[in-house]
N, C-alpha and C positions, 0 to 999 in steps of 0.2 A: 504494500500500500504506500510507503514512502516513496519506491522508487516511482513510483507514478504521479506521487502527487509532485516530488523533486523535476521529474518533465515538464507535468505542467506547466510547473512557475520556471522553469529553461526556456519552453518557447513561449510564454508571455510575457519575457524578457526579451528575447529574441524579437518578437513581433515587436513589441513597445519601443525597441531601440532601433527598428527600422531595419536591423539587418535581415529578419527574416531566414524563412526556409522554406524548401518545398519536397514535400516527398513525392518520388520516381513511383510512376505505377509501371513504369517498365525497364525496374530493377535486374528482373530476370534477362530478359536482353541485353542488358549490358555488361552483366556474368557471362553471358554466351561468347558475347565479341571479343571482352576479356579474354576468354579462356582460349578461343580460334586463336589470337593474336599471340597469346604466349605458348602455343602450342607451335607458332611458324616461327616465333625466336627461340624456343628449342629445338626446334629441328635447323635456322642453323647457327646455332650455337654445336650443336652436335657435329654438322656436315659439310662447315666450312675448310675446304678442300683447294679450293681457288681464290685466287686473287680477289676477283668480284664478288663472293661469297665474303672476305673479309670486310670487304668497301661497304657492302650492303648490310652486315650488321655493325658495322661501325656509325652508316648513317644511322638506323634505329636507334643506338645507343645518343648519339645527337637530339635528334627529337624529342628521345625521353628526357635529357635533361634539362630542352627548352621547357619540356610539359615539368616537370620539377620548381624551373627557376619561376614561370608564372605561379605556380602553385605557393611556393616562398613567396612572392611577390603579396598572391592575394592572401596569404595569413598575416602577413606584416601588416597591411592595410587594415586587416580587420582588431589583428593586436592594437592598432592603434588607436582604431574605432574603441576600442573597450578603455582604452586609460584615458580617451576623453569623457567616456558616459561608461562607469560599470555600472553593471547591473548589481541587483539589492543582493541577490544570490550567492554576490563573493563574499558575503559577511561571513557564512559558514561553512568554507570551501578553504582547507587548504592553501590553495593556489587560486590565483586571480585568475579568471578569464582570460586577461589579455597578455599573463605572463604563458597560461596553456598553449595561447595562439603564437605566442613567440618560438615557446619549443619547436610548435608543429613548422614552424618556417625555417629554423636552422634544421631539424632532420631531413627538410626538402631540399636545405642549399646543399647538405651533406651529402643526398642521394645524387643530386644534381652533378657536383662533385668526381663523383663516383661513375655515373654513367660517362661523363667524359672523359675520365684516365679509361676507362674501356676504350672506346670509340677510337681514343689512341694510340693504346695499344694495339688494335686489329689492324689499323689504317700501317702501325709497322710489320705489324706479322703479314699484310697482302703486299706490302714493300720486297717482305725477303720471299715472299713465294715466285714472285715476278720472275721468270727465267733469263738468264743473261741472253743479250745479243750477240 
């Protein structure tokens, strides 16, 4: 019963301070696409055998860390949204709001990070696949 009534008052917090939310009715589609798409970065992460194979997950790895750094981007924004207006919620919370929303944006610039020393590494591994002239 707490954890429900603690929702509540999260999104009439949420509502009230304008950032809102919206829940997905097609959540499950988007499990789906997920799981396609990490199903063709392990295959090739497994079968990268050529040069182009390297390049081509080196690009993914790119993109992921563009979709990372907007992701930091917009928890930052929202961290900040929260140390201008917290909500009444952080009185019996631990952690503030907008320090949660902080975390969540350094583990993104981290991931972010991370996907591009990959993409770097691959772009040298299709380097040495290259056969001499």
């Amino acid at each position: 019963m707490t954890a429900s009534l603690l929702i509540s008052v999260v999104a009439f917090a949420l509502s009230a301070s304008g950032t809102g939310f919206v829940l997905h009715s097609g959540a499950s589609t988007a499990v789906k696409a997920q799981h396609r798409a990490q199903a063709k970065v392990s295959h090739l992460v497994n079968a990268p055998t050529t040069a182009e194979g390297h390049h081509e997950l080196a690009e993914y790895f790119r993109k992921e860390a563009e979709r990372e750094i907007a992701r930091a981007q917009h928890y930052s924004e929202v961290s900040v949204t929260y140390r201008l207006h917290p909500p009444r919620v952080d009185a019996v919370r631990n952690v503030s709001t907008a320090d949660y929303y902080q975390h969540l944006a350094e583990q993104a610039r981290n991931e972010a990070l991370a996907d591009d020393e990959m993409a770097t590494f691959h772009d040298r591994l299709a380097e040495g696949i290259v056969p001499a002239k």
